[in-house]
C-alpha positions as CSV (number, residue, x, y, z in Angstrom):
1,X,-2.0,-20.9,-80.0
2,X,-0.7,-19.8,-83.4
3,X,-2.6,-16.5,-83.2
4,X,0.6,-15.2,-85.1
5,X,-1.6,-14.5,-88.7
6,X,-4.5,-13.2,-86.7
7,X,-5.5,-9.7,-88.9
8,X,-9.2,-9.1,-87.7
9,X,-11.1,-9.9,-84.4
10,X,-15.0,-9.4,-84.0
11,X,-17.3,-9.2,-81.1
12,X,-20.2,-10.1,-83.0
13,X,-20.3,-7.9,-85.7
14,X,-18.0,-5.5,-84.0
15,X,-14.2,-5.4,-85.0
16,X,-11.4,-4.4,-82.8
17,X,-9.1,-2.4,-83.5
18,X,-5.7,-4.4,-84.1
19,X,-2.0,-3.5,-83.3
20,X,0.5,-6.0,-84.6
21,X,2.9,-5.3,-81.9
22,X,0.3,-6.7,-79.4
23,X,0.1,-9.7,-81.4
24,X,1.9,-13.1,-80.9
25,X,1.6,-16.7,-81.3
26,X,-0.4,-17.5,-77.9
27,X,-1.9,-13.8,-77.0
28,X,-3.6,-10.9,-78.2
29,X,-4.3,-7.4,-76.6
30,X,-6.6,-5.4,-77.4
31,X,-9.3,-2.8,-76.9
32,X,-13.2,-4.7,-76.5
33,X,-15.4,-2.5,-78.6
34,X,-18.0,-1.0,-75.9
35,X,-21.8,-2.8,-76.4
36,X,-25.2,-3.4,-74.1
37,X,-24.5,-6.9,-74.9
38,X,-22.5,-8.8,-72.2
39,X,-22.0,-12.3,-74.5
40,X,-20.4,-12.0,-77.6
41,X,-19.7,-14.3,-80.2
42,X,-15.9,-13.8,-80.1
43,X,-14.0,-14.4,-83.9
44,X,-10.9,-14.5,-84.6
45,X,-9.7,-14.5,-88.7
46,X,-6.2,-15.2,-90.0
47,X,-4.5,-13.3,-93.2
48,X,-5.7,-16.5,-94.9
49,X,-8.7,-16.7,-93.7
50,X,-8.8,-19.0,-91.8
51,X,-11.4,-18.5,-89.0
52,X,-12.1,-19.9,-85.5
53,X,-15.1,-18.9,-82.4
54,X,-15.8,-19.2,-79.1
55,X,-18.4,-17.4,-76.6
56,X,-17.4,-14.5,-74.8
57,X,-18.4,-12.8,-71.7
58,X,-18.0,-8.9,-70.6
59,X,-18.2,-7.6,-67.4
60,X,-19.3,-3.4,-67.8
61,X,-17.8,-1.7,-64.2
62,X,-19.2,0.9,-62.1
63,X,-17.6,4.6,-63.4
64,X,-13.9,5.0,-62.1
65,X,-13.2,8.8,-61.4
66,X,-9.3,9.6,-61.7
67,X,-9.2,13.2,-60.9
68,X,-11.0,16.8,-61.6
69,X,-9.8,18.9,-63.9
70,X,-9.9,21.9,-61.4
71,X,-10.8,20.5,-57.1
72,X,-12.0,23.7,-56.7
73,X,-14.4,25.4,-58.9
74,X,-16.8,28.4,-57.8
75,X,-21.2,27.2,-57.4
76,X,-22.6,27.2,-60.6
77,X,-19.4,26.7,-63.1
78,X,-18.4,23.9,-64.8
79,X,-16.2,21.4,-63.6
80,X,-14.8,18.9,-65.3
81,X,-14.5,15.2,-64.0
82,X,-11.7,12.5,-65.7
83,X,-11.8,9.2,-65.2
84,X,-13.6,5.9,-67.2
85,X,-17.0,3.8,-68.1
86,X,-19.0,6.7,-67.9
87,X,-21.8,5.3,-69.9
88,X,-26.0,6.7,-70.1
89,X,-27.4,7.3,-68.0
90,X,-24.8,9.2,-66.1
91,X,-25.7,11.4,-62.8
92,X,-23.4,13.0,-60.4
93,X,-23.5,14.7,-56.6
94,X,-21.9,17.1,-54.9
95,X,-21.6,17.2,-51.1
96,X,-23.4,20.6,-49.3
97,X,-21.4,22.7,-47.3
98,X,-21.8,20.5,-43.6
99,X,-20.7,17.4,-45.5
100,X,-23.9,15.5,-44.6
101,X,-25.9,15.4,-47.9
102,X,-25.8,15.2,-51.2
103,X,-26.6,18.0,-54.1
104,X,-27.2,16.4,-57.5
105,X,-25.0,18.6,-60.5
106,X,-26.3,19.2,-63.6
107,X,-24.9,16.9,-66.5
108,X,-24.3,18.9,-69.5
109,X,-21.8,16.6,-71.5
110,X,-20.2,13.2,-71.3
111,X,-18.6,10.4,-73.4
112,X,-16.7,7.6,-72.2
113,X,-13.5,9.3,-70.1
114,X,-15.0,12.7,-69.2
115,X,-17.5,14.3,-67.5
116,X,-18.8,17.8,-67.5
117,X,-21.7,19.5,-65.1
118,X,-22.7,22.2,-63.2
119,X,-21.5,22.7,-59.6
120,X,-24.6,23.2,-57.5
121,X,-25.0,25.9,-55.7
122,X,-24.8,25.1,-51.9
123,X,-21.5,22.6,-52.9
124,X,-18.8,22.2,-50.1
125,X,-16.1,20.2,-49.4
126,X,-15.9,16.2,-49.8
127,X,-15.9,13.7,-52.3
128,X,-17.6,13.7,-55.5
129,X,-20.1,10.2,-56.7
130,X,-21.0,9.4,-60.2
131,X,-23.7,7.0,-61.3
132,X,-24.1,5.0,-64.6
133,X,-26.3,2.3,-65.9
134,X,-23.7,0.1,-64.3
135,X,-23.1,1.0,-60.6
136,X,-22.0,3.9,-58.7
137,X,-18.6,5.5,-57.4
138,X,-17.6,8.1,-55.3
139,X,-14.3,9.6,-55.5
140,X,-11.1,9.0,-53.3
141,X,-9.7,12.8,-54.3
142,X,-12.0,15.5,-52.7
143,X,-13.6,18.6,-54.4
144,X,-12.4,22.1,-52.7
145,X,-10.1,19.8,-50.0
146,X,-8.9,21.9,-47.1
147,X,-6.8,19.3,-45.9
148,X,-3.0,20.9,-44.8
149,X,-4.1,24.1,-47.0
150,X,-2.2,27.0,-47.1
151,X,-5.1,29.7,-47.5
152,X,-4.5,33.1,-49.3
153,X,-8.3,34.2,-48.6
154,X,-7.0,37.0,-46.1
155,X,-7.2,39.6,-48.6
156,X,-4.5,41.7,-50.9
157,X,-4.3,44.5,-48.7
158,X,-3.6,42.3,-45.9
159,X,-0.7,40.4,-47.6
160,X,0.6,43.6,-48.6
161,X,0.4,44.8,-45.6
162,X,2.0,42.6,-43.5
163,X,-0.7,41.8,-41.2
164,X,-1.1,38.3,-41.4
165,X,0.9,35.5,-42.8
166,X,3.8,37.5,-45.0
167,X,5.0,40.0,-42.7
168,X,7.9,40.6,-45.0
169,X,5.1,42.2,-47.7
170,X,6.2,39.3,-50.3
171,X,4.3,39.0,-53.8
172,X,0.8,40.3,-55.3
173,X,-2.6,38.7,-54.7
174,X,-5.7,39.3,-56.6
175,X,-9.3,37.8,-56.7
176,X,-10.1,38.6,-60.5
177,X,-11.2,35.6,-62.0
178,X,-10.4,33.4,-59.3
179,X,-10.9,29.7,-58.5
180,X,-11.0,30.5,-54.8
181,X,-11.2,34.3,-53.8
182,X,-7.4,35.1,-53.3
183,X,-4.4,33.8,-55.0
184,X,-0.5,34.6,-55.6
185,X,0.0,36.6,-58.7
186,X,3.2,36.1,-60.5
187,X,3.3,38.5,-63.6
188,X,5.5,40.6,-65.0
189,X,6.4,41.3,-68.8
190,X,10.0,41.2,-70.4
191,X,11.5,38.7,-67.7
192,X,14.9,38.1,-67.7
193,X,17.3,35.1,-66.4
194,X,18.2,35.2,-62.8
195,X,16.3,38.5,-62.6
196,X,14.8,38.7,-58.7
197,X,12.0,40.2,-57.9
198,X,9.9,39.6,-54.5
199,X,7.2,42.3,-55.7
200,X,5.7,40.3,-58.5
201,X,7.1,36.8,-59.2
202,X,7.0,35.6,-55.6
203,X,4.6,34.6,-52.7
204,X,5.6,34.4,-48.8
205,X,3.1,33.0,-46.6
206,X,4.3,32.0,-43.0
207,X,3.4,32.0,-39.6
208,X,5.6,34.4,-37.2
209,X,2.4,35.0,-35.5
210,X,1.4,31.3,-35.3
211,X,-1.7,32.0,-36.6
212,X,-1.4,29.3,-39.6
213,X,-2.5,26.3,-39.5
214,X,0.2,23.9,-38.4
215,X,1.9,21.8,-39.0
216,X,1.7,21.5,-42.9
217,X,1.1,17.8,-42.5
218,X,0.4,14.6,-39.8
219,X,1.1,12.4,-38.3
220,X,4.8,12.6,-37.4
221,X,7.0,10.6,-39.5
222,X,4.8,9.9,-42.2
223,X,6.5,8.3,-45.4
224,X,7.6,11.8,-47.4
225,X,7.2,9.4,-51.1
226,X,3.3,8.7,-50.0
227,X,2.5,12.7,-50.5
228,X,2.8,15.7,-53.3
229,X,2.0,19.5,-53.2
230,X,-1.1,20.2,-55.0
231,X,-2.3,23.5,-56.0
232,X,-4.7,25.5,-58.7
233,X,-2.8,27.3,-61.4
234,X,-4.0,29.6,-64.2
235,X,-1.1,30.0,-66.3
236,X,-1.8,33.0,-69.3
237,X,1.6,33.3,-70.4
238,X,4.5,31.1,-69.6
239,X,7.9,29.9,-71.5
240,X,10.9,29.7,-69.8
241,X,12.7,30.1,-65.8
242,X,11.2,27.1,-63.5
243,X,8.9,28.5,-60.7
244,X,10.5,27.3,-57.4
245,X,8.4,25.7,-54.5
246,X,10.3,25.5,-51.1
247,X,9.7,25.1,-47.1
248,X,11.6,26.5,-45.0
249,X,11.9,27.7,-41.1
250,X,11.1,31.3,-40.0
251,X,15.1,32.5,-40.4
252,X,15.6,30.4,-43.4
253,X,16.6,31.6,-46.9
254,X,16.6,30.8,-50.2
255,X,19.7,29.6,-50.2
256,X,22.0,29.2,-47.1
257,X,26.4,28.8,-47.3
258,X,28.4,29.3,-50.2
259,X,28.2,24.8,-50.1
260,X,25.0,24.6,-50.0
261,X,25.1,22.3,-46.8
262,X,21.7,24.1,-45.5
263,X,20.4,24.9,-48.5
264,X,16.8,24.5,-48.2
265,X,15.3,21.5,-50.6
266,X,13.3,23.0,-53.4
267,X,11.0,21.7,-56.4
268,X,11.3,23.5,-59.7
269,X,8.3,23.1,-61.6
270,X,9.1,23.7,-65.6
271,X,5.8,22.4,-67.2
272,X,7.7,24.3,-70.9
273,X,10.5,22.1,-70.5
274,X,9.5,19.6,-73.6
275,X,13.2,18.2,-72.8
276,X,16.4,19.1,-72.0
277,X,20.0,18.6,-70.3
278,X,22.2,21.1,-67.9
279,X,25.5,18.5,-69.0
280,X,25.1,20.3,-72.6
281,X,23.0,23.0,-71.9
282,X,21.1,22.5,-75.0
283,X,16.9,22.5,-74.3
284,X,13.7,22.2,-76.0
285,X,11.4,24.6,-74.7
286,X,7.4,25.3,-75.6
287,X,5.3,28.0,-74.5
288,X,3.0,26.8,-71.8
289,X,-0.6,27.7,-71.1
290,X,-4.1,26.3,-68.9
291,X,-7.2,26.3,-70.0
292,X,-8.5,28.2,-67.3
293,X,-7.5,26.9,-63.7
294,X,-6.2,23.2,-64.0
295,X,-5.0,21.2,-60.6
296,X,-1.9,20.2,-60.7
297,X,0.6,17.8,-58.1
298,X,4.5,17.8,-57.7
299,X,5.8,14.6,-55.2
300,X,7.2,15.9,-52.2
301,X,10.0,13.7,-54.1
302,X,10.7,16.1,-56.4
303,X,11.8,19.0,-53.5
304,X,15.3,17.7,-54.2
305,X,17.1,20.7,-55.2
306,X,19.1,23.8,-54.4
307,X,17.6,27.1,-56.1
308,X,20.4,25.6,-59.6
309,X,19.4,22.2,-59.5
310,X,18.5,20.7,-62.9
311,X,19.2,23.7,-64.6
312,X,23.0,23.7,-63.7
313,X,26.1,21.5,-63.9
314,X,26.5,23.1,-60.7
315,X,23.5,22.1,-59.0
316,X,22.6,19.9,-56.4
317,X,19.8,17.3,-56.7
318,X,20.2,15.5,-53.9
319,X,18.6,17.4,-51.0
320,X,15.3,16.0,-48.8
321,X,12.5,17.5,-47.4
322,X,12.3,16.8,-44.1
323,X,9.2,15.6,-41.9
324,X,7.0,18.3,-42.1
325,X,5.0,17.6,-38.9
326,X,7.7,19.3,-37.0
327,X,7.8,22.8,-36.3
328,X,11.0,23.0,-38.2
329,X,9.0,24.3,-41.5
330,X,7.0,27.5,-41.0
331,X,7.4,29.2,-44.1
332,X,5.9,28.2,-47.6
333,X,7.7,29.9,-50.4
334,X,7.5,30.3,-54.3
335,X,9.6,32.6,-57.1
336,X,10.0,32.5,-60.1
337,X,13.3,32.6,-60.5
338,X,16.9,31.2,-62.5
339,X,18.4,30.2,-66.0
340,X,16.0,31.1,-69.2
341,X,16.6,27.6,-71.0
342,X,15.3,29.2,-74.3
343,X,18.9,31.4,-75.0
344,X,19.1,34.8,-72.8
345,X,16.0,36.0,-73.5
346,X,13.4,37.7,-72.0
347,X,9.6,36.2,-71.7
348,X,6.7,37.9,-70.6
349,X,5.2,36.1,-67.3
350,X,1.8,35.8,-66.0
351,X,0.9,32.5,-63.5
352,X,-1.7,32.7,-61.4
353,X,-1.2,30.1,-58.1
354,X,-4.1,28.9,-55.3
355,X,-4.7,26.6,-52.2
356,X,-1.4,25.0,-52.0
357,X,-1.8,22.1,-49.7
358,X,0.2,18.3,-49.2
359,X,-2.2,15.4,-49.8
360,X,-2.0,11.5,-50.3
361,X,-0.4,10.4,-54.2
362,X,-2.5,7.6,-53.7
363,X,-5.6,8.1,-51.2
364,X,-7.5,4.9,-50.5
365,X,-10.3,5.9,-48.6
């Protein structure tokens, strides 16, 4: 009580960093200043100095991984692990391609939230464990995770082609500088609002063959707000028009009835949009770039609109994706493609897109 003139707090002789906001009359919060010791002399010192102690006990945790930077990363580059504690000394392993042992990585740097090491050659899919001082984790998310994936690694000529998977010869793919052998390439220079083009700002990958792995996710009637679309992305240049995401059956299309009643649900992923609103159509917009290839995750949630949606007073936001365990969805689709929020003008485009796939938000095993 009356911890309302508290201006300095010590863990021994460390001091914590103080925010008045986070102080009141019968609670602090704060940050504990990271130590080997686990009892501290805990002090507490008023703006009159007036002074008061007690012991204090800290418990160090096991390292907490959050996410990679990039789940898939080629043998022998550097991926980058997020998460907490990571405290000396710090080791990490890979699983090997059959999923049955473990590869130790390479540490190369580390403080207390990230991680970066060496992806040993040999690497396949499956969770990742660190190791500290103070325990050992392994990860819930999973490095390279094929699970529901959408695979481009059938080859440009293919795609382009029509052999397998995109009959209708929609989009570009390359493997320069990949994350993953093939991916959709969406470039073009001097872009312009509403402009379509299904050469080179789209992908089309689909199944009229059956030859995809289907359905896109079990079981049946799993809760749709449990799940996102996650995918690589290598964005070079990219500052205005959203980049739609949609599924959609074999005869579907982009958008179906002049009422939208069967319009497809789409997301719109606008990573430039700093902030903005269709009522006014005023917007603050920033030029958006990766460094490198970055994984990224839009909630199944967010495929709510029609191909206006929150870029129009005209469009709708209150469409929903369907179970996708049924047949119903055979097509995965993405174009860049609708109003340039930054004026009328025209942006140069180049977004590079891998392994689309539909995993857990929240996995817990």
């Amino acid at each position: 009580s009356n911890l309302q003139a508290v201006n300095q707090v010590y863990f021994d002789n460390d001091k914590a960093t103080l925010n008045s906001t986070y102080v009141t009359a019968k609670a602090i919060i704060l940050s504990v200043p990271f130590s080997e010791n686990h009892t501290y002399k805990l002090r507490v010192i008023t703006a009159d100095n007036l002074e008061t102690s007690c012991p204090f006990e800290t418990f160090i945790p096991a390292p907490r991984l959050d996410r990679l930077k990039c789940e898939y990363v080629p043998d022998g580059e550097t991926a980058i692990i997020r998460g907490s504690f990571f405290y000396e000394p710090i080791q990490v392993w890979f699983r090997d391609t059959l999923g049955t042992d473990s590869i130790e990585a390479t540490v190369t740097s580390f403080d207390g939230n990230n991680i970066s090491c060496i992806v040993p050659e040999g690497s396949g899919e499956g969770p990742i464990t660190v190791s500290s001082k103070y325990g050992q984790m392994q990860s819930l998310f999973r490095f390279r995770d094929k699970t529901n994936l959408i695979d481009f690694n059938h080859g440009e000529e293919i795609f382009q082609n029509g052999y397998y998977g995109n009959p209708w010869k929609i989009g570009r793919y390359s493997d320069e500088n990949p994350c993953d052998g093939f991916y959709c390439l969406i470039k073009r220079d001097q872009v312009a609002e509403w402009f379509w083009s299904q050469e080179d700002l789209a992908g089309c990958y689909w199944d009229q063959y059956h030859e995809i792995r289907r359905p896109y996710l079990k079981p049946a009637g799993a809760d749709m707000t449990k799940y996102g679309l996650r995918f690589e992305a290598n964005v070079i240049s990219w500052s205005d028009i959203p980049l739609h995401f949609w599924f959609e059956p074999i005869a579907g299309q982009f958008s179906l009835g002049d009422d939208g009643a069967s319009t497809t649900p789409q997301a719109q992923w606008a990573p430039w949009l700093v902030d903005g609103d269709a009522k006014s159509d005023t917007w603050t917009v920033k030029e958006f770039k990766t460094d490198g290839w970055e994984t990224f995750t839009i909630p199944l949630t967010d495929f709510k609109y029609d191909k206006l949606g929150a870029f129009s007073t005209d469009g709708r936001t209150d469409l929903i994706l369907d179970d996708l365990s049924a047949k119903t969805y055979s097509k995965f689709n993405m174009i860049l493609f609708g109003k340039c929020c930054d004026a009328a003008s025209k942006h140069n485009v180049h977004i590079c897109i891998d392994n689309p796939r539909i995993v857990l938000l929240e996995p817990t095993k």
